[in-house]
N, C-alpha and C positions, 0 to 999 in steps of 0.2 A: 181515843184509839189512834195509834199512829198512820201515819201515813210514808210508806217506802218508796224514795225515788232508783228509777232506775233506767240504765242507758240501753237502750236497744243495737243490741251488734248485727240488728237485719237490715230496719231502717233508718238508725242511729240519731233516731229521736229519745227525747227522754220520755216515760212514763211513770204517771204517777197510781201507785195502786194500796188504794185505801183498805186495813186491817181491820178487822173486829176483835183482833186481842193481840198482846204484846209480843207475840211470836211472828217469826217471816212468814210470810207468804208460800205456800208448798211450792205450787208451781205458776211463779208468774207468769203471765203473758203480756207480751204488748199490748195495748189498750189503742195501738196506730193501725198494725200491721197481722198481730196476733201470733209473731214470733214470743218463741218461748227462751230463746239467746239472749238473755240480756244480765248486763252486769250493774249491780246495786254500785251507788255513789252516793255523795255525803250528801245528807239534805240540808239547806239553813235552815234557820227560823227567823223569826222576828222576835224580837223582845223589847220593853218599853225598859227603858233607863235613861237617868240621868247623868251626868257628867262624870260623878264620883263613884258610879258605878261599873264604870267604863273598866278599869283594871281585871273585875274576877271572869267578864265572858273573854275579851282577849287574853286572856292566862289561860282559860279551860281551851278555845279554838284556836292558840296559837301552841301549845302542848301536842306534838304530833304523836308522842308516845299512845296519850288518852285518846286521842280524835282517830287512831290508825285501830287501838281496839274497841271505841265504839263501833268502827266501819267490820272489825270482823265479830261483834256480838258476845265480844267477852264478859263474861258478867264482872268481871274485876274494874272494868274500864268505866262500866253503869255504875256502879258503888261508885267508884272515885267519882264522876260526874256530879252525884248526886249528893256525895257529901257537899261537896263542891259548894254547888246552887244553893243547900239546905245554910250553909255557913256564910252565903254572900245576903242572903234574904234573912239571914237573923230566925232562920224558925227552930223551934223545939222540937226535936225528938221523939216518937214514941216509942214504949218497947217495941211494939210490933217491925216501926221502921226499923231499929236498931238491929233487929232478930233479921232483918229482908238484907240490910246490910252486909252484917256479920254474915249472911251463907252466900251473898255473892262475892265478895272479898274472898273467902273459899275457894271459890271457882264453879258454885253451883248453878244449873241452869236455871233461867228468873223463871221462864215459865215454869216448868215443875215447881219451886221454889212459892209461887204464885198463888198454884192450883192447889198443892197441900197445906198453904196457909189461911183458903178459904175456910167459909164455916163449913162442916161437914154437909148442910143443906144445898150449899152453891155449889161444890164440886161436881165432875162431870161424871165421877164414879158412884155420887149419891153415899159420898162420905163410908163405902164398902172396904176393906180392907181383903 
């Protein structure tokens, strides 16, 4: 589960605020001050690589087109990312990834996109239509 950083425009500290699913946060709060004004910013990560690996993460963070709509949650920009990652790490495919790709290249929202691709038992509708 992700974790959302974000900058506090009260006491303009950063805070970090830990998700239970792949959707933002309703209503954050600062976790300093308990202002609810705050503006999300890029978070890094860390990642282990070696030398000749070096080229596809400064191509993905140096891409401000991709890094400006991860920053606003475009499902187009998560597709690219993750084709991205999937083709620098050599992995395969599954239909299912393919089918999650294919509807946010679309423009659909991952969550929803997410939720209707669980099994009918995991959904939060209890698979009801």
């Amino acid at each position: 589960m992700p974790i959302y950083e974000y900058r506090c425009n009260n006491c303009r500290r950063k805070a970090e605020i830990f998700v239970h699913s792949f959707s933002l946060p309703s209503n954050p709060t600062c976790t300093h001050c308990g202002s609810e004004d705050l503006s999300r910013i890029f978070s890094k990560f860390a990642v282990r690589r070696s030398k000749s690996d070096k080229s596809v993460y400064d191509d993905i963070l140096s891409d401000s087109k991709l890094t400006q709509g991860l920053m606003r949650n475009d499902p187009r920009a998560l597709a690219e990312w993750s084709r991205k990652m999937s083709r620098a790490a050599d992995e395969d495919s599954t239909p299912e990834t393919e089918e999650l790709m294919d509807r946010l290249e679309a423009g659909e929202d991952v969550s929803e996109v997410i939720e209707e691709m669980k099994p009918p038992e995991l959904r939060g509708d209890d698979g009801l239509e």
